[in-house]
C-alpha positions in Angstrom: -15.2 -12.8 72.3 -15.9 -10.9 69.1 -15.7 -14.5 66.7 -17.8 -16.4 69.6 -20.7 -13.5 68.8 -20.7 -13.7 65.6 -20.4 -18.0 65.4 -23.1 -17.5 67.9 -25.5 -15.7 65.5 -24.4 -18.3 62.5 -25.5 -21.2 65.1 -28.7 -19.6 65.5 -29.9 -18.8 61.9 -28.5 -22.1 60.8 -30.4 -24.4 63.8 -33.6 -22.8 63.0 -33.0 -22.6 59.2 -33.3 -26.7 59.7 -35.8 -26.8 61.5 -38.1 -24.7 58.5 -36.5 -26.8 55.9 -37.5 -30.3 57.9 -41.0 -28.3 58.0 -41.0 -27.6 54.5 -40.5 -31.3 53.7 -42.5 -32.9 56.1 -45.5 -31.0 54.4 -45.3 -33.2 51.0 -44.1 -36.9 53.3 -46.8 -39.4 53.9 -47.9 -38.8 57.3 -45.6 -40.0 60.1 -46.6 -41.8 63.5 -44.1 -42.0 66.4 -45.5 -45.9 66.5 -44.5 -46.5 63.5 -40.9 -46.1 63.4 -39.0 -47.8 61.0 -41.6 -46.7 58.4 -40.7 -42.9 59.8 -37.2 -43.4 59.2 -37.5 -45.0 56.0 -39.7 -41.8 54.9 -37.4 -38.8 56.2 -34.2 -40.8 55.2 -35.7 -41.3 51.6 -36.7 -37.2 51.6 -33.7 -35.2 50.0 -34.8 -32.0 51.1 -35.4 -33.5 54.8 -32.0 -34.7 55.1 -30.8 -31.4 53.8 -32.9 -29.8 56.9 -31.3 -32.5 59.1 -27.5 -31.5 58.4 -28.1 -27.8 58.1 -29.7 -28.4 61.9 -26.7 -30.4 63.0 -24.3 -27.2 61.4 -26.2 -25.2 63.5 -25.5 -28.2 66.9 -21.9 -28.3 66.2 -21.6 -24.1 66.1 -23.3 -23.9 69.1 -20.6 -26.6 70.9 -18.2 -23.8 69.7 -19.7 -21.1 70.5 -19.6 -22.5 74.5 -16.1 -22.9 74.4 -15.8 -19.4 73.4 -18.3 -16.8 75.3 -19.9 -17.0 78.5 -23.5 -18.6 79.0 -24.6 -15.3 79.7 -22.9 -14.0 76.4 -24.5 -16.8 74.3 -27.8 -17.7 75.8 -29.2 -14.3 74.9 -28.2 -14.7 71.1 -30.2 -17.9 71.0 -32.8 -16.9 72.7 -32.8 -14.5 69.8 -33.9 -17.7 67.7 -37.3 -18.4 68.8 -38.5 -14.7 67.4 -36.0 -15.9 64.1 -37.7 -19.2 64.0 -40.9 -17.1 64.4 -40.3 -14.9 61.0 -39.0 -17.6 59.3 -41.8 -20.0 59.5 -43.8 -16.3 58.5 -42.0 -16.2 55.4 -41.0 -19.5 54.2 -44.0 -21.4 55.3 -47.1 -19.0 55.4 -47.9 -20.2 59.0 -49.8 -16.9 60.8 -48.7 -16.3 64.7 -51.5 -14.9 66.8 -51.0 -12.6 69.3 -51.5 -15.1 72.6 -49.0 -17.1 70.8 -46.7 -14.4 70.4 -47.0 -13.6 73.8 -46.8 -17.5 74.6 -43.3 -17.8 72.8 -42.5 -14.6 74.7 -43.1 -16.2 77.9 -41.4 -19.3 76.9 -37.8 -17.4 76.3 -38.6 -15.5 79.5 -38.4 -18.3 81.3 -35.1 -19.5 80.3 -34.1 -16.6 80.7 -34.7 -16.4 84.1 -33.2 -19.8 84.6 -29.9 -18.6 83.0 -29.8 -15.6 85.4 -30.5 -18.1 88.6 -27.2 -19.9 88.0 -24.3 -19.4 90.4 -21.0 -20.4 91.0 -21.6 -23.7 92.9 -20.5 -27.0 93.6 -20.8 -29.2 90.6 -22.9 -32.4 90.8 -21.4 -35.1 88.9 -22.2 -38.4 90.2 -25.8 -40.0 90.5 -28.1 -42.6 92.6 -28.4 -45.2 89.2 -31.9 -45.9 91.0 -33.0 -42.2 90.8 -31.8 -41.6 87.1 -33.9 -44.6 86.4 -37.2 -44.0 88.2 -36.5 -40.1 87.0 -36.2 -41.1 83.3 -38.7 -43.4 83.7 -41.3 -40.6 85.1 -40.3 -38.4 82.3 -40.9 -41.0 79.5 -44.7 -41.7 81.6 -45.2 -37.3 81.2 -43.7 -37.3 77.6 -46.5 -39.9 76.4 -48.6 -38.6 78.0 -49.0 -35.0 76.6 -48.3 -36.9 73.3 -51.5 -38.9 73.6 -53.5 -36.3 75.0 -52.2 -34.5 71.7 -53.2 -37.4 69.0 -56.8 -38.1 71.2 -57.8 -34.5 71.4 -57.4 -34.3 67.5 -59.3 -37.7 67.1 -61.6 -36.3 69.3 -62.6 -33.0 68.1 -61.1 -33.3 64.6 -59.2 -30.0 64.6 -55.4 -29.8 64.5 -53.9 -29.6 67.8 -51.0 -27.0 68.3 -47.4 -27.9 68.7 -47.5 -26.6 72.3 -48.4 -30.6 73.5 -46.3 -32.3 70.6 -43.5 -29.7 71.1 -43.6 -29.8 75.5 -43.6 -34.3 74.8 -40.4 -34.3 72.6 -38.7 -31.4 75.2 -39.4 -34.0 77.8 -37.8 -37.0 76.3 -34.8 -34.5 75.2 -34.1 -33.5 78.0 -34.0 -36.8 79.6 -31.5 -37.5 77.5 -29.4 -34.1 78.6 -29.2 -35.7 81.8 -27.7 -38.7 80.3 -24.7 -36.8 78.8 -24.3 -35.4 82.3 -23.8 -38.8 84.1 -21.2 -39.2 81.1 -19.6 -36.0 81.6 -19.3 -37.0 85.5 -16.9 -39.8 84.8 -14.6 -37.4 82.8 -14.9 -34.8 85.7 -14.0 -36.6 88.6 -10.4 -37.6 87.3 -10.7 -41.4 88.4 -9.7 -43.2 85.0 -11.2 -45.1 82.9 -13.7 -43.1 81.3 -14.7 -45.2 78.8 -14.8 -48.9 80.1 -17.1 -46.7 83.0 -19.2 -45.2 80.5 -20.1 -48.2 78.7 -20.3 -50.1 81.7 -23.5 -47.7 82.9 -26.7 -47.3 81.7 -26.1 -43.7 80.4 -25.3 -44.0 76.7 -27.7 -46.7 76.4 -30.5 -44.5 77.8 -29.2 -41.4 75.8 -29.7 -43.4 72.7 -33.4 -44.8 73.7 -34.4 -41.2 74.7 -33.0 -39.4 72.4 -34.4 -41.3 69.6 -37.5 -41.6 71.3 -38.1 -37.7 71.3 -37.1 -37.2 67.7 -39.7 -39.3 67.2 -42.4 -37.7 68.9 -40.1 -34.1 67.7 -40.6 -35.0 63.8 -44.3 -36.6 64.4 -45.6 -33.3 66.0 -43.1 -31.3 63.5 -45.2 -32.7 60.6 -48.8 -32.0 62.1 -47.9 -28.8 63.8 -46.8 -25.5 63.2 -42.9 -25.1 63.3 -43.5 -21.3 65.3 -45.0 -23.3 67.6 -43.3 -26.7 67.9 -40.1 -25.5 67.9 -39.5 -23.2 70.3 -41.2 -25.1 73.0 -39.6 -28.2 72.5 -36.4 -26.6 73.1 -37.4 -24.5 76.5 -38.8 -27.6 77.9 -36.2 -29.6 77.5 -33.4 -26.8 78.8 -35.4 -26.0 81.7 -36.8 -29.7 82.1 -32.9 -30.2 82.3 -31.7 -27.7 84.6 -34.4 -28.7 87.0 -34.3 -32.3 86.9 -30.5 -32.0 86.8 -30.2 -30.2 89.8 -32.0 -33.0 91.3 -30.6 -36.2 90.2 -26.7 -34.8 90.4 -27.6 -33.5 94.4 -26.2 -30.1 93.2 -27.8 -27.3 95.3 -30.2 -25.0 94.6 -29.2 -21.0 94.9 -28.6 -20.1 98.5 -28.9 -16.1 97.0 -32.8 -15.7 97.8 -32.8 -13.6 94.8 -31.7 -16.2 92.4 -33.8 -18.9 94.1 -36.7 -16.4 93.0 -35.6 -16.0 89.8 -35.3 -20.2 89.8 -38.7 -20.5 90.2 -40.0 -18.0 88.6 -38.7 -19.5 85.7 -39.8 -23.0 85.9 -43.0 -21.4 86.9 -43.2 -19.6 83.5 -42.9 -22.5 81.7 -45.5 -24.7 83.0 -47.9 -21.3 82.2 -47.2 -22.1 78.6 -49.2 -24.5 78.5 -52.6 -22.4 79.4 -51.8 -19.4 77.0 -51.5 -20.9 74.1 -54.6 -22.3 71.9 -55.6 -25.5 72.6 -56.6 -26.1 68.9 -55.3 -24.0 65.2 -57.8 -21.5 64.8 -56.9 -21.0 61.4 -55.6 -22.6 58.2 -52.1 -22.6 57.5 -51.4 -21.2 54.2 -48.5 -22.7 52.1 -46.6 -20.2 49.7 -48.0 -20.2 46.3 -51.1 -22.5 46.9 -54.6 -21.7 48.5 -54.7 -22.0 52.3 -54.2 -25.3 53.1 -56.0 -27.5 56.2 -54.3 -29.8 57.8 -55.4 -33.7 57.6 -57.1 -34.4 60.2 -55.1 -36.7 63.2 -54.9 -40.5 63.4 
């Protein structure tokens, strides 16, 4: 228990670590467009110091596998929790970018509500098997939302010609991520149900196919929003969204009940709830310019 702890808290400084580094190099790219994607990977794959926030991310990914296989949920969802107020202070320090306070209390809000999604779980029968129509017509309606609050994002910045916050770029790439969750669920229902032949059945479904599509679909919209955003901001509610986006829409799709403990079915949502008020506390454009260590305050480009 002691080692999951502390390869808990590595997991969490190194995950976020990436994410400020990506930051930090995204700041001197040419801007990026989710529409233009082989130009965007041919940018962040050509950026040294982007790959090097890539890999120290994906440390971070491959802790966190270990750190499940070691503590509890309820051990280890509290530490990384702990990294939104990290990511917070580290995008403070490393990048100059200034938190207000209805941000603050936005990002409190956001870890609230996982929170209370984590405390809602209870030992119950596990879904693993799913109507191929309703993953479908579910990933489909998530891909619809995801571009959506992208657009609005990139037309509200044409529009007004003030940077948008990461809340709408950051909530589009949770969407799309967690679309993808629900794909390695599907796989992991093959493996759980003990029939054989788990891997002529995975590749015979539409699950790793999809996984790939929406998975590089949101790190698209992730590294588009990532570059005209604020990391403190981005960040944190791309990764809320797409953990409760997932626990909600998995519950769903895989037919596994909801808490019959009234309590917990409060707590349930309460916490999806929370989430969706996100999206009304925070700013709906930067009120100020982000200033860049060593250099006068810099304002951003404007959008399109």
């Amino acid at each position: 228990m002691f080692f999951g702890i502390i390869l808990a808290l590595v997991a969490t400084v190194l995950y976020n670590a990436g994410f400020v580094l990506e930051k930090r190099a995204l700041r001197d790219l040419p801007p990026i467009d989710a529409h233009r994607v082989g130009h965007m990977v041919r940018v962040l794959c050509g950026s040294r110091a982007w790959v090097t926030g890539f890999l120290v991310m994906g440390m971070g990914l491959l802790c966190q596998v270990g750190v499940m296989s070691l503590v509890p949920l309820s051990v280890g969802q509290p530490i990384q929790l702990a990294g939104l107020a990290l990511l917070v202070v580290f995008s403070a320090v490393f990048l100059g970018e200034r938190t207000t306070s209805r941000e603050w209390t936005g990002l409190g809000v956001l870890a609230l509500s996982l929170l209370l999604v984590c405390m809602s779980m209870e030992p119950t029968r596990l879904g693993v098997r799913a109507d191929t129509g309703v993953m479908l017509a579910v990933s489909a309606g998530t891909v619809v939302l995801g571009l959506g609050a992208f657009l609005s994002a990139t037309r509200s910045g044409r529009r007004t010609g003030r940077p948008v916050p990461g809340v709408l770029y950051g909530a589009a790439a949770g969407l799309l991520y967690g679309a993808g969750a629900l794909q390695t669920k599907g796989v992991a229902g093959f493996l759980a149900d003990g029939s054989g032949g788990f891997i002529g059945r995975t590749f015979a479904s539409p699950y790793p196919y999809l996984y790939l599509l929406l998975s590089g679909a949101g790190l698209a919209l992730f590294q588009t929003g990532l570059q005209r955003g604020r990391a403190s901001i981005v960040v944190p509610v791309s990764s809320v969204v797409g953990s409760v986006y997932t626990v909600m829409a998995g519950t769903a799709v895989f037919g596994e009940p909801l808490p019959h403990d009234p309590l917990r079915l409060g707590l349930r949502t309460a916490g999806f709830a929370a989430s969706m008020v996100v999206v009304v506390l925070m700013p709906r454009h930067d009120e100020e310019p982000v200033e860049v260590l060593g250099a006068p305050a810099l304002v951003t480009d404007r959008i399109g």
